[in-house]
N, C-alpha and C positions, 0 to 999 in steps of 0.2 A: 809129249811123252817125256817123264821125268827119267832118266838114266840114273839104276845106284852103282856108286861104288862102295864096295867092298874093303874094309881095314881089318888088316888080321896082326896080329903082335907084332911081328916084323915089321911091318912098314910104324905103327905107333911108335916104337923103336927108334928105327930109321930117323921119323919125324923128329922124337924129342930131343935125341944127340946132335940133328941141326941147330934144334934152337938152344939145348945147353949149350951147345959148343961160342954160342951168341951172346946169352945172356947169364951162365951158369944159377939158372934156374930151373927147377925143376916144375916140370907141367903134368898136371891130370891127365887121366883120357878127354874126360869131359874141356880142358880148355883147350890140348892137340882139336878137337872136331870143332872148336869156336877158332880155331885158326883157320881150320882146313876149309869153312863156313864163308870166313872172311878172305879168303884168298879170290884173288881178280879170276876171270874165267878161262883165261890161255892159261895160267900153269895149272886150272881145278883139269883140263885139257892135257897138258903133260903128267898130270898123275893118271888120268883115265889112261893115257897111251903107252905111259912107262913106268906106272906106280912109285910110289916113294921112298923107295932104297935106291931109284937112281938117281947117282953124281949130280945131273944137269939138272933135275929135277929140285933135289935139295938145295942146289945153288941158288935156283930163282926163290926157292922158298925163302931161303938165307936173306937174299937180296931186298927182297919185298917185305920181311919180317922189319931187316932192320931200317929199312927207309920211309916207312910208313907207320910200324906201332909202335914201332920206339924211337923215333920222332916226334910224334905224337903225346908217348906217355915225358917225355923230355920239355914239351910244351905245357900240359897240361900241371905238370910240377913246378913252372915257372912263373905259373899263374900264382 
């Protein structure tokens, strides 16, 4: 059984002023849900249980954004 979650403006929101606040970039809907896609399953897990306006929730977002895609795109530019 596939579980959806549900994204309504607030939390899109929510989402993109974590990662402006990261990268002072501005994101689509369409790349906020290739984030949200790409996210590990414990926090896809803490947005199911506390959606994405919360604090802890956006932390790990933050966290995992910036130690993995933007390490990443930091490597891949070095090439």
């Amino acid at each position: 059984m596939k579980l959806e979650l549900e994204i309504d403006d607030h939390d899109y929101a929510s989402l993109h002023d974590c990662l402006y606040n990261l990268t002072e970039k501005d994101f689509s809907r369409e790349e906020l849900d290739l984030v949200i896609e790409k996210l590990p399953t414990h926090i896809k897990g803490e947005i199911f249980s506390w959606g994405l306006a919360d604090t802890c929730v956006r932390d790990q977002i933050y966290v995992w954004y910036r130690d993995n895609v933007m390490k990443e795109q930091q490597c891949l530019k070095a090439k």
